[in-house]
PDB file of N, CA, C and O in Angstrom:
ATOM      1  N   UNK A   1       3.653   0.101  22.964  1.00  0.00           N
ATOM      2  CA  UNK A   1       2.273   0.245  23.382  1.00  0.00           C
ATOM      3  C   UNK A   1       1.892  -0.999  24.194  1.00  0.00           C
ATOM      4  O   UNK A   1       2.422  -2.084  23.958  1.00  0.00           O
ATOM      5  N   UNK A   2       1.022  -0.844  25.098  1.00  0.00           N
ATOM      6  CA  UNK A   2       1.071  -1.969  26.528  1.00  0.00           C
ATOM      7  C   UNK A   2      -0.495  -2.426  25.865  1.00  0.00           C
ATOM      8  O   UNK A   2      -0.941  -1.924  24.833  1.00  0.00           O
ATOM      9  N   UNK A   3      -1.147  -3.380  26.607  1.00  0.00           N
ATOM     10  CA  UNK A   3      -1.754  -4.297  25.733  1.00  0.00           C
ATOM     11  C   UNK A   3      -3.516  -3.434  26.269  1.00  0.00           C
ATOM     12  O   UNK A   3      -4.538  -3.533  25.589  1.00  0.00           O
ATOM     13  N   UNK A   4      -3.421  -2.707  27.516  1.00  0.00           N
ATOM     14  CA  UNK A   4      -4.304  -2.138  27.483  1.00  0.00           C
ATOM     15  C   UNK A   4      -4.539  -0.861  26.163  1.00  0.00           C
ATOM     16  O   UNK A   4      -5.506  -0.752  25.410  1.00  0.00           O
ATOM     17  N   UNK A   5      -3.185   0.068  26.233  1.00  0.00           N
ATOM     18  CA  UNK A   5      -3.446   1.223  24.788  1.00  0.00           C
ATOM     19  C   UNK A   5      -4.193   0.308  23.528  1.00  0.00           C
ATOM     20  O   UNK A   5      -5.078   0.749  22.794  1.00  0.00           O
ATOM     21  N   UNK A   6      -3.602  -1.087  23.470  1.00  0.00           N
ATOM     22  CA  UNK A   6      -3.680  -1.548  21.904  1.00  0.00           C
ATOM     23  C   UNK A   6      -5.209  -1.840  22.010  1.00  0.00           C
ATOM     24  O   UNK A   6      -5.829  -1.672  20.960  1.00  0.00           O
ATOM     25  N   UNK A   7      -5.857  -2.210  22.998  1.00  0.00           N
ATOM     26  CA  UNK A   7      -7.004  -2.648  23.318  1.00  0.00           C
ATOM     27  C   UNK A   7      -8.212  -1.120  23.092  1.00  0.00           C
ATOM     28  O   UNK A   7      -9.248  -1.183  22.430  1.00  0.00           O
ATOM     29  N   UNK A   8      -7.937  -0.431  23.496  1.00  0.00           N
ATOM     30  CA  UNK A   8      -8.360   0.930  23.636  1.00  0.00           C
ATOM     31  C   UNK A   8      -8.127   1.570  22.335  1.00  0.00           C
ATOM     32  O   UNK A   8      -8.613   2.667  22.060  1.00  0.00           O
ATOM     33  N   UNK A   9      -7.318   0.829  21.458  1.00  0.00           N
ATOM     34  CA  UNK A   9      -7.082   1.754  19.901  1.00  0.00           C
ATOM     35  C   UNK A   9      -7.634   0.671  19.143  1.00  0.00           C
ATOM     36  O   UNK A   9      -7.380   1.044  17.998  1.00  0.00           O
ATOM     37  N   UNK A  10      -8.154  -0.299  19.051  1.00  0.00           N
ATOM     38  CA  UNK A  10      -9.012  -1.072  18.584  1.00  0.00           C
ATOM     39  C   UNK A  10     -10.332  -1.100  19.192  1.00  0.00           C
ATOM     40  O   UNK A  10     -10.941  -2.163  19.078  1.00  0.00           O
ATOM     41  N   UNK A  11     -10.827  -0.266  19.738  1.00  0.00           N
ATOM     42  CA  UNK A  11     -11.941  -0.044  20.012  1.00  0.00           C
ATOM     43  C   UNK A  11     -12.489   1.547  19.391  1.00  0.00           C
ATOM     44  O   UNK A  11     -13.553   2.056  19.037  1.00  0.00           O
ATOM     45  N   UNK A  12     -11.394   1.846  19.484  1.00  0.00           N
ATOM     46  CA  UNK A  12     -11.663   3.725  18.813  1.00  0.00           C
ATOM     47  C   UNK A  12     -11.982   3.270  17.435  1.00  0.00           C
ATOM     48  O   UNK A  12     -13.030   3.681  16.938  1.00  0.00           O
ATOM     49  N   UNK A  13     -11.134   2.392  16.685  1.00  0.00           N
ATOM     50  CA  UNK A  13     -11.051   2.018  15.243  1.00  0.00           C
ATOM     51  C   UNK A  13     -12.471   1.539  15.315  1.00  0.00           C
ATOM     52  O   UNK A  13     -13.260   2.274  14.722  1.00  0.00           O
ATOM     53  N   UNK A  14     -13.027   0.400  15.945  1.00  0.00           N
ATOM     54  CA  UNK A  14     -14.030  -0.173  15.554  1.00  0.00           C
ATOM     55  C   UNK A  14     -15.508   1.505  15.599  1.00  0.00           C
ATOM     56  O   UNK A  14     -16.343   1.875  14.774  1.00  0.00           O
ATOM     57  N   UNK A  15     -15.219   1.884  16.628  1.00  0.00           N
ATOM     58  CA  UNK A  15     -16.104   3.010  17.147  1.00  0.00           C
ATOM     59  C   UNK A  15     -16.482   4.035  15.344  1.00  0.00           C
ATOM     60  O   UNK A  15     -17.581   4.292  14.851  1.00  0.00           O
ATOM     61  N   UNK A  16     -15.387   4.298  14.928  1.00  0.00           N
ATOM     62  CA  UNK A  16     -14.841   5.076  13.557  1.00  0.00           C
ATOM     63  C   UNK A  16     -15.383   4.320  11.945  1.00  0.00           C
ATOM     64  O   UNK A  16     -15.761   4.658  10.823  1.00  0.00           O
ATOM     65  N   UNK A  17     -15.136   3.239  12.672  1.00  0.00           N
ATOM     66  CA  UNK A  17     -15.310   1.883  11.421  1.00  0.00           C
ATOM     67  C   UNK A  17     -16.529   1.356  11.165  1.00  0.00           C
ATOM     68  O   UNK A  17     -16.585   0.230  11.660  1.00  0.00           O
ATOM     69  N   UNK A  18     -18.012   1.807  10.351  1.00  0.00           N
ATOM     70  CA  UNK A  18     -19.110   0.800  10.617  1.00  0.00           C
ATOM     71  C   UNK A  18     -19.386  -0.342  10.597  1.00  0.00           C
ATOM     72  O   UNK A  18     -20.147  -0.991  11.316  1.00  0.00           O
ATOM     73  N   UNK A  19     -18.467  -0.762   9.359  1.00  0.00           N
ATOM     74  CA  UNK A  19     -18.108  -2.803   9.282  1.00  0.00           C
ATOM     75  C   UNK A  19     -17.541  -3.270  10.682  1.00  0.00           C
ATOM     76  O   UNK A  19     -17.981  -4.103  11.475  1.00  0.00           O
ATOM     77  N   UNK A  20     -16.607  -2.597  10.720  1.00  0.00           N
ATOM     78  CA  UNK A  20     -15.781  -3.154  11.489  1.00  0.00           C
ATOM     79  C   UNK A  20     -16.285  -3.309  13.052  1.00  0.00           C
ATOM     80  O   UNK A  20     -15.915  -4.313  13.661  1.00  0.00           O
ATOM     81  N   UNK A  21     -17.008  -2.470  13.627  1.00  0.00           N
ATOM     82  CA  UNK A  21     -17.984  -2.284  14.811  1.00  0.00           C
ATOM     83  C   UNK A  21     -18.935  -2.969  14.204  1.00  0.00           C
ATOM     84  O   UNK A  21     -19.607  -2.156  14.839  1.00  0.00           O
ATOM     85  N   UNK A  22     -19.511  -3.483  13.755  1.00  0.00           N
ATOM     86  CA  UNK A  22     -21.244  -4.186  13.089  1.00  0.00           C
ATOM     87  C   UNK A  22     -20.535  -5.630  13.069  1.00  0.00           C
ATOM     88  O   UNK A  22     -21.269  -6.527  13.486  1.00  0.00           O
ATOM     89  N   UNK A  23     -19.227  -6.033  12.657  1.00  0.00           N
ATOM     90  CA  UNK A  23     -18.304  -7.297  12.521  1.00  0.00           C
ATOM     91  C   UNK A  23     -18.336  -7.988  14.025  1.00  0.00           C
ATOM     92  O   UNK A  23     -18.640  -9.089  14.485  1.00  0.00           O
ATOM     93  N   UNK A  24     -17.897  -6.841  14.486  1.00  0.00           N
ATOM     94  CA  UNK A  24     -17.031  -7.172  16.067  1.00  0.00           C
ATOM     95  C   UNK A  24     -18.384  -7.429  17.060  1.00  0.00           C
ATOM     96  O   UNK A  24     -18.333  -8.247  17.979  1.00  0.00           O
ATOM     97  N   UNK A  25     -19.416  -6.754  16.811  1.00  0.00           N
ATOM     98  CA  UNK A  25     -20.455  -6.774  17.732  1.00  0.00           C
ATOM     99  C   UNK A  25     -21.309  -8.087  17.754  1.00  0.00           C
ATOM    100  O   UNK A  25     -21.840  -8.779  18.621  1.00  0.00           O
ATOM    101  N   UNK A  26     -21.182  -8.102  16.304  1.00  0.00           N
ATOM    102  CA  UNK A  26     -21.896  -9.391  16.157  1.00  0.00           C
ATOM    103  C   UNK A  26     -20.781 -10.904  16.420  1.00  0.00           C
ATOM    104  O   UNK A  26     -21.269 -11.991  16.727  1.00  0.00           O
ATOM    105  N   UNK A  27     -19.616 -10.742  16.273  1.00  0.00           N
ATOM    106  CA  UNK A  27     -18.991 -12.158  17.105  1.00  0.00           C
ATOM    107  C   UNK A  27     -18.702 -11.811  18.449  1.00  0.00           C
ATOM    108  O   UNK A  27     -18.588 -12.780  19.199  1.00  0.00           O
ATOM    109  N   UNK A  28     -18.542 -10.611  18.991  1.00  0.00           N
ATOM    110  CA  UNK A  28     -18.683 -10.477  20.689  1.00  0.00           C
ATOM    111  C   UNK A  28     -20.143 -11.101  21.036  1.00  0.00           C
ATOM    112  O   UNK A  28     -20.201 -11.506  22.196  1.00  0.00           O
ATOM    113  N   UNK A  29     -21.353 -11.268  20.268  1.00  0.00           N
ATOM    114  CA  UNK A  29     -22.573 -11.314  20.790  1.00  0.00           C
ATOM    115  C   UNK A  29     -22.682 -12.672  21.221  1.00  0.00           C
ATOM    116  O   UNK A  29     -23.402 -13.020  22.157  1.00  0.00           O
ATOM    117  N   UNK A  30     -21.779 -13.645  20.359  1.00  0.00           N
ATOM    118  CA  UNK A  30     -22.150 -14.725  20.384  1.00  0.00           C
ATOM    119  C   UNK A  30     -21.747 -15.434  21.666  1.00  0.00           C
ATOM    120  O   UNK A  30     -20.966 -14.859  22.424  1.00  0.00           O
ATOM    121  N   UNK A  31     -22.360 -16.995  22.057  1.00  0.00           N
ATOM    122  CA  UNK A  31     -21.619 -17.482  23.347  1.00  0.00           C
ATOM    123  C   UNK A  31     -20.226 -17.842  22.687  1.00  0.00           C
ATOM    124  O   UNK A  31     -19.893 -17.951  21.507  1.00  0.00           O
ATOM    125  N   UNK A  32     -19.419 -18.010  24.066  1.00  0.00           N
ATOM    126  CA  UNK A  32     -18.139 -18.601  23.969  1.00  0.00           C
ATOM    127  C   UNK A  32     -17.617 -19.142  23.166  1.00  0.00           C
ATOM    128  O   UNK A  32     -16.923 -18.455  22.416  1.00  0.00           O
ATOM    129  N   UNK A  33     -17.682 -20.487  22.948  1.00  0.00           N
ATOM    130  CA  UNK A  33     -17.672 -21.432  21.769  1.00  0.00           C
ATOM    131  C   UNK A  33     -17.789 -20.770  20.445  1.00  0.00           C
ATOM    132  O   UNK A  33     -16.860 -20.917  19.651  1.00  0.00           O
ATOM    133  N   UNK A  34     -19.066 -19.890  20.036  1.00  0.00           N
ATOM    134  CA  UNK A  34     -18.959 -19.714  18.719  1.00  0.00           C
ATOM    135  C   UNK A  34     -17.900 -18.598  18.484  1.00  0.00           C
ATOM    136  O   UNK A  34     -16.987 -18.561  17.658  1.00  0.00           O
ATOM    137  N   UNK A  35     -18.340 -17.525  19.618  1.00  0.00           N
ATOM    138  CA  UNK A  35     -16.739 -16.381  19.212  1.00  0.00           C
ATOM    139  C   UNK A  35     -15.767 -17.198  18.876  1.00  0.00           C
ATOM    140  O   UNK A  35     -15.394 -17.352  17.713  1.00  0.00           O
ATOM    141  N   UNK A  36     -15.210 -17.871  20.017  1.00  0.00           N
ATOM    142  CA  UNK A  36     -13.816 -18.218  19.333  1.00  0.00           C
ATOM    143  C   UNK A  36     -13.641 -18.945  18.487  1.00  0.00           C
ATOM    144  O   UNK A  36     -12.459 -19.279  18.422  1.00  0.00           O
ATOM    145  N   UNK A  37     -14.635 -19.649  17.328  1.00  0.00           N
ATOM    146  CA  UNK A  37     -14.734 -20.179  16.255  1.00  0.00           C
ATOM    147  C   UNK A  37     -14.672 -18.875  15.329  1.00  0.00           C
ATOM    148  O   UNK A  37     -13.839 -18.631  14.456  1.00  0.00           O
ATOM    149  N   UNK A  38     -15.775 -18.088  15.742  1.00  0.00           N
ATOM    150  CA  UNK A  38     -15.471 -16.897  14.256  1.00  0.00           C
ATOM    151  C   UNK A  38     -14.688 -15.763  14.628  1.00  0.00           C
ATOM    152  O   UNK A  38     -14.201 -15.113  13.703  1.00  0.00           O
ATOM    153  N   UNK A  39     -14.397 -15.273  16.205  1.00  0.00           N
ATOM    154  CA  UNK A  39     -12.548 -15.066  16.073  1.00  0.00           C
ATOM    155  C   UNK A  39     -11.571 -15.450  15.047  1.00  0.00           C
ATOM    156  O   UNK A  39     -11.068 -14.867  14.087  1.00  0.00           O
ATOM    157  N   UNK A  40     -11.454 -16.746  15.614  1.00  0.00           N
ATOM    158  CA  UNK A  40     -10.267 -17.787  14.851  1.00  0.00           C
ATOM    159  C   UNK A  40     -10.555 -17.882  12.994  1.00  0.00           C
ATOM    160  O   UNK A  40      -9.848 -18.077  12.006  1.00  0.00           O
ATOM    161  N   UNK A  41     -11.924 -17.634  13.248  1.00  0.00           N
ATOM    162  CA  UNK A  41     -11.523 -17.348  11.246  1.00  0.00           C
ATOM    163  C   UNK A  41     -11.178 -16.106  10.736  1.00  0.00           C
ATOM    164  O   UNK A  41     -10.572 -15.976   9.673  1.00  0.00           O
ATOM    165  N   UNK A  42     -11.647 -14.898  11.662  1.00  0.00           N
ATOM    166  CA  UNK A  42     -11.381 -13.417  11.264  1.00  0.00           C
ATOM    167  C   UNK A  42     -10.150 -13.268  11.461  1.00  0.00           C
ATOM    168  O   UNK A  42      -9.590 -12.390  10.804  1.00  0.00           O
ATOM    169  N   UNK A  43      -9.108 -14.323  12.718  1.00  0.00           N
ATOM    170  CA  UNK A  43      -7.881 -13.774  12.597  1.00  0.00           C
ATOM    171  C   UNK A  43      -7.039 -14.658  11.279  1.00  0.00           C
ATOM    172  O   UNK A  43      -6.320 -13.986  10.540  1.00  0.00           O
ATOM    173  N   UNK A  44      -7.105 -15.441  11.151  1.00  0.00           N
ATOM    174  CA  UNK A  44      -6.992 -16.251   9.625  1.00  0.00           C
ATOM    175  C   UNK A  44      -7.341 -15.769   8.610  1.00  0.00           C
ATOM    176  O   UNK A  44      -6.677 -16.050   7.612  1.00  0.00           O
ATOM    177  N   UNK A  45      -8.378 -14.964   8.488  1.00  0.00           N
ATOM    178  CA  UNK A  45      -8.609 -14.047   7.397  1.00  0.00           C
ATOM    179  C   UNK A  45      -7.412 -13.097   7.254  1.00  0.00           C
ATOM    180  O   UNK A  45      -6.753 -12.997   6.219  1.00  0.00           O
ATOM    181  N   UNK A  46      -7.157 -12.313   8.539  1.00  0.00           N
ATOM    182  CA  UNK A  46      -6.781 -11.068   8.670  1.00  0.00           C
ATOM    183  C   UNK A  46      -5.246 -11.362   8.126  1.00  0.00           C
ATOM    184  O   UNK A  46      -4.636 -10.734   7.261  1.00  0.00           O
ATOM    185  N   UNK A  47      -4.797 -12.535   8.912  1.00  0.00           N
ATOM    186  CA  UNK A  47      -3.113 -12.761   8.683  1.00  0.00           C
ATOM    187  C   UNK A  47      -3.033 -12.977   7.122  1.00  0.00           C
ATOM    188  O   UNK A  47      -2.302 -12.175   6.540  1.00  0.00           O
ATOM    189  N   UNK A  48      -3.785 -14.112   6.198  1.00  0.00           N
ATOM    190  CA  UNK A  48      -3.815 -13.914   4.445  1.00  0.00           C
ATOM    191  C   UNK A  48      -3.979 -12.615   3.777  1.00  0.00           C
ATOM    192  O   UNK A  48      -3.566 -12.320   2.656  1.00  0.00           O
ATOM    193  N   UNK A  49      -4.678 -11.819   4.658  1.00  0.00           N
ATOM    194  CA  UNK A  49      -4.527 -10.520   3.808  1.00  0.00           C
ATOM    195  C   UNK A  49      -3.779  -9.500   4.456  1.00  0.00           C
ATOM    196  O   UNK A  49      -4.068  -8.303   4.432  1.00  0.00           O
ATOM    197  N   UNK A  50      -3.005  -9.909   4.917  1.00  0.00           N
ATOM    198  CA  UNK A  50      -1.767  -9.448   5.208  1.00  0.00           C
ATOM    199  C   UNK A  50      -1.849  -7.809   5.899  1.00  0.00           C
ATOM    200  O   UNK A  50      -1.328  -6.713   5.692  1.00  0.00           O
ATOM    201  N   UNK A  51      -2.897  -8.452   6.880  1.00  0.00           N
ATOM    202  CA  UNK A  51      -3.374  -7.423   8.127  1.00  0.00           C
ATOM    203  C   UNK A  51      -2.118  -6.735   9.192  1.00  0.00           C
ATOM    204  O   UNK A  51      -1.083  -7.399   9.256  1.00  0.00           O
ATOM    205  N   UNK A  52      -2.167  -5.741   9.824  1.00  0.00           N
ATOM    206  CA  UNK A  52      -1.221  -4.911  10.510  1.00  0.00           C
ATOM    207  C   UNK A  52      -0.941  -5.889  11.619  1.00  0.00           C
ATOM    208  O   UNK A  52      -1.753  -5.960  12.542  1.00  0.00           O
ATOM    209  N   UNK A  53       0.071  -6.606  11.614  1.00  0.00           N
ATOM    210  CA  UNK A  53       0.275  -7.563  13.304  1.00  0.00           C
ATOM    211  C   UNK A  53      -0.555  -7.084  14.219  1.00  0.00           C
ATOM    212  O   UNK A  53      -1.502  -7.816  14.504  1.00  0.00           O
ATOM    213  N   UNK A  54      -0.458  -5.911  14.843  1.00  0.00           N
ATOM    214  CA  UNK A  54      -0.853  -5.041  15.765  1.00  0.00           C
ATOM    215  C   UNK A  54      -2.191  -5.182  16.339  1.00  0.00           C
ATOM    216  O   UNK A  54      -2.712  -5.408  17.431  1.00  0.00           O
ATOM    217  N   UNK A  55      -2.711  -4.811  14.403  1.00  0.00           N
ATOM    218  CA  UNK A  55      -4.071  -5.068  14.563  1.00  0.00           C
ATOM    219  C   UNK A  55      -4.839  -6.496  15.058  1.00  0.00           C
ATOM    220  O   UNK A  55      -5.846  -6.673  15.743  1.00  0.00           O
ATOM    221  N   UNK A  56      -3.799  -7.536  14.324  1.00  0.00           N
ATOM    222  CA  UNK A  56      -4.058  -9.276  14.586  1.00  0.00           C
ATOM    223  C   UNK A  56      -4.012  -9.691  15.753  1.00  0.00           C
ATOM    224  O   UNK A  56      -4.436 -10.759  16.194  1.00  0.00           O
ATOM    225  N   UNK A  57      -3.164  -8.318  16.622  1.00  0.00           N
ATOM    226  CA  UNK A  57      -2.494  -9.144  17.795  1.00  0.00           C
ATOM    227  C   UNK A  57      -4.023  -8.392  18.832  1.00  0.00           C
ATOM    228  O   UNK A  57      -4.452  -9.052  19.779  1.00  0.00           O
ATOM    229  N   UNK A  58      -4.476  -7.429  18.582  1.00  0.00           N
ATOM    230  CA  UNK A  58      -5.304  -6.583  19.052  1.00  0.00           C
ATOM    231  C   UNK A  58      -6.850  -7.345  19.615  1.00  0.00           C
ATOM    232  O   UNK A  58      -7.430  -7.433  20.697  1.00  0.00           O
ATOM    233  N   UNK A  59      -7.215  -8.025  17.546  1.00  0.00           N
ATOM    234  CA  UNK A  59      -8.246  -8.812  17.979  1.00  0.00           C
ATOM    235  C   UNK A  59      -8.228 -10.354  18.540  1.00  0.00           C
ATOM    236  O   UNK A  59      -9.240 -10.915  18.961  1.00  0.00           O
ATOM    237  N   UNK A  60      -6.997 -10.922  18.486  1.00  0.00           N
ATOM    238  CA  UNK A  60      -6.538 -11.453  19.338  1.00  0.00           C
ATOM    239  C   UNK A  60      -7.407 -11.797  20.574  1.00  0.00           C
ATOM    240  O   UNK A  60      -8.299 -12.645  20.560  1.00  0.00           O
ATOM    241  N   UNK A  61      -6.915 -10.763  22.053  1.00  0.00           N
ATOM    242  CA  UNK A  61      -7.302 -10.159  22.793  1.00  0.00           C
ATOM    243  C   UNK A  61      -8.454 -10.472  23.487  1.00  0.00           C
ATOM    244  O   UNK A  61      -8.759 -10.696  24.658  1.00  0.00           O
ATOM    245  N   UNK A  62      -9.369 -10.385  21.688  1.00  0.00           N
ATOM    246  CA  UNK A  62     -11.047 -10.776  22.519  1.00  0.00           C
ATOM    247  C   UNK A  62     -11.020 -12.345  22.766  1.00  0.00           C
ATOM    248  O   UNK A  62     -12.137 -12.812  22.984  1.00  0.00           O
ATOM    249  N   UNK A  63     -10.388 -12.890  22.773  1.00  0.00           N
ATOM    250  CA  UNK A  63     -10.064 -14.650  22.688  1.00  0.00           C
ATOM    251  C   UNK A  63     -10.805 -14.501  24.039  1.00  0.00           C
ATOM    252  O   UNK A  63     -11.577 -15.366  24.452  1.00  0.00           O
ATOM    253  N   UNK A  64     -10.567 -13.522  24.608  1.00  0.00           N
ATOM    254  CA  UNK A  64     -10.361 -13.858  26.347  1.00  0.00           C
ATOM    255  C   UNK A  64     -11.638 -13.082  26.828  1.00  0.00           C
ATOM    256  O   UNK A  64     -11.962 -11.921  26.577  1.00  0.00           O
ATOM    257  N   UNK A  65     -12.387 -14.196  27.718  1.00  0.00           N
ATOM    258  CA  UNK A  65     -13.886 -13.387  27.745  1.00  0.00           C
ATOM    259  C   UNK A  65     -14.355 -12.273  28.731  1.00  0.00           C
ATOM    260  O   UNK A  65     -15.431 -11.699  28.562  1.00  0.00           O
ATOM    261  N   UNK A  66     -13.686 -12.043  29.556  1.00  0.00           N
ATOM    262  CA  UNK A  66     -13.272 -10.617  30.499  1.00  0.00           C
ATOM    263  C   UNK A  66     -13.266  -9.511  29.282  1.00  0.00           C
ATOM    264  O   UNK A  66     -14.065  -8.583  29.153  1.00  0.00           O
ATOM    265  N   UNK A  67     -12.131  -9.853  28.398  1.00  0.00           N
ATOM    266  CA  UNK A  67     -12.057  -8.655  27.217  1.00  0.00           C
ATOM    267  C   UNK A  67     -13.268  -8.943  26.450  1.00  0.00           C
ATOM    268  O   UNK A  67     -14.040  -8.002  26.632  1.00  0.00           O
ATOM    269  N   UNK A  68     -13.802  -9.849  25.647  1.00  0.00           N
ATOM    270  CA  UNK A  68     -14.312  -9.657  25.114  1.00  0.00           C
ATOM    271  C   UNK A  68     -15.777  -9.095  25.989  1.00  0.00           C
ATOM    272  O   UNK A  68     -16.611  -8.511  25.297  1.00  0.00           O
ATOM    273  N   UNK A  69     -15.958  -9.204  26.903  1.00  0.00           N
ATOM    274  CA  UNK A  69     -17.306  -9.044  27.577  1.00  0.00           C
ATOM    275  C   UNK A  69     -17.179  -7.162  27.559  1.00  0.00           C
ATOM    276  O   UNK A  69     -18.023  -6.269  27.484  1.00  0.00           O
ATOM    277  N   UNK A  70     -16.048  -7.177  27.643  1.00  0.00           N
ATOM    278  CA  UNK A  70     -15.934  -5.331  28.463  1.00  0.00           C
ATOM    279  C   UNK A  70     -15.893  -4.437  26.502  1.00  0.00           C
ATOM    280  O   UNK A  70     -16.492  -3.451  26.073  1.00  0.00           O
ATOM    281  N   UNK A  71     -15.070  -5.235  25.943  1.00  0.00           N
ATOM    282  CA  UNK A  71     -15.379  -4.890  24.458  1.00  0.00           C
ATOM    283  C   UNK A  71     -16.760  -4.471  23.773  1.00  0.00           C
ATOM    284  O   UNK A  71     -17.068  -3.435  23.183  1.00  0.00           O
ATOM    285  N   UNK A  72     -17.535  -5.709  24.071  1.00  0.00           N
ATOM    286  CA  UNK A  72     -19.079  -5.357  23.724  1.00  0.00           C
ATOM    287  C   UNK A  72     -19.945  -4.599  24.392  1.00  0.00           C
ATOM    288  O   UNK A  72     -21.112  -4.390  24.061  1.00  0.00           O
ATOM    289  N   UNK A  73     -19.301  -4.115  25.484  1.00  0.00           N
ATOM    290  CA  UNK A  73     -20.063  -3.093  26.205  1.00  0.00           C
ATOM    291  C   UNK A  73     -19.696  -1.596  25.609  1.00  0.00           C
ATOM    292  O   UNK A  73     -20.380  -0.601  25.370  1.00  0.00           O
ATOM    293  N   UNK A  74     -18.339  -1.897  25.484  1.00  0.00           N
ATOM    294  CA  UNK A  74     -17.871  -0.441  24.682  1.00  0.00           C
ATOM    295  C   UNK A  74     -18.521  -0.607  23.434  1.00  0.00           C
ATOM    296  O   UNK A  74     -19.035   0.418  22.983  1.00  0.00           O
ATOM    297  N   UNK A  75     -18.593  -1.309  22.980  1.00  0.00           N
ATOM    298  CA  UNK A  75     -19.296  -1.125  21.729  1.00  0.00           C
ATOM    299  C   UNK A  75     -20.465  -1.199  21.381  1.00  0.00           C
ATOM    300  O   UNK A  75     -20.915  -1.065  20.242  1.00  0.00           O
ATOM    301  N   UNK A  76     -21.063  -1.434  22.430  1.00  0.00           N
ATOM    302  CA  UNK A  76     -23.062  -1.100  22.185  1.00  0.00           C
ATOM    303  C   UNK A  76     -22.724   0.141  23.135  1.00  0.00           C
ATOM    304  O   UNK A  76     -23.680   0.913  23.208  1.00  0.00           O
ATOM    305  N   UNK A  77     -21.899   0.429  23.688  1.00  0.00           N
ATOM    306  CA  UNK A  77     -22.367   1.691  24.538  1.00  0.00           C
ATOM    307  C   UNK A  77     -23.116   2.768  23.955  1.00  0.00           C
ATOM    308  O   UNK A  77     -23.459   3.727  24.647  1.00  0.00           O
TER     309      UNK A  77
END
């Protein structure tokens, strides 16, 4: 799976997921700086509880603010 599908199946999940979309929306909302502070703890969370790589590698992704900008649009859409 190419990094756009994985991107696009973590957005269906969040879409499906109410935590998980209500999670994501609210650290996409934030500026720069703080996402990738509470990124970097959700993916630290995710790897101790012994989260799907896929998925780790997925939210990952939003590190990068092109994705994360186009993310939060899909997801208030």
């Amino acid at each position: 799976m190419n990094r756009e599908e994985m991107f696009m199946q973590l957005m269906a999940v969040a879409r499906e997921t109410p935590e998980t979309r209500r999670q994501l929306v609210t650290i996409l909302s934030q500026e720069a700086f703080h996402r990738q502070s509470l990124l970097g703890t959700l993916l630290e969370d995710l790897r101790m509880r012994g989260a799907p790589v896929e998925f780790i590698e997925c939210i990952g992704f939003l590190r990068d603010d092109d994705t994360a900008a186009r993310a939060l649009e899909l997801l208030r859409g």
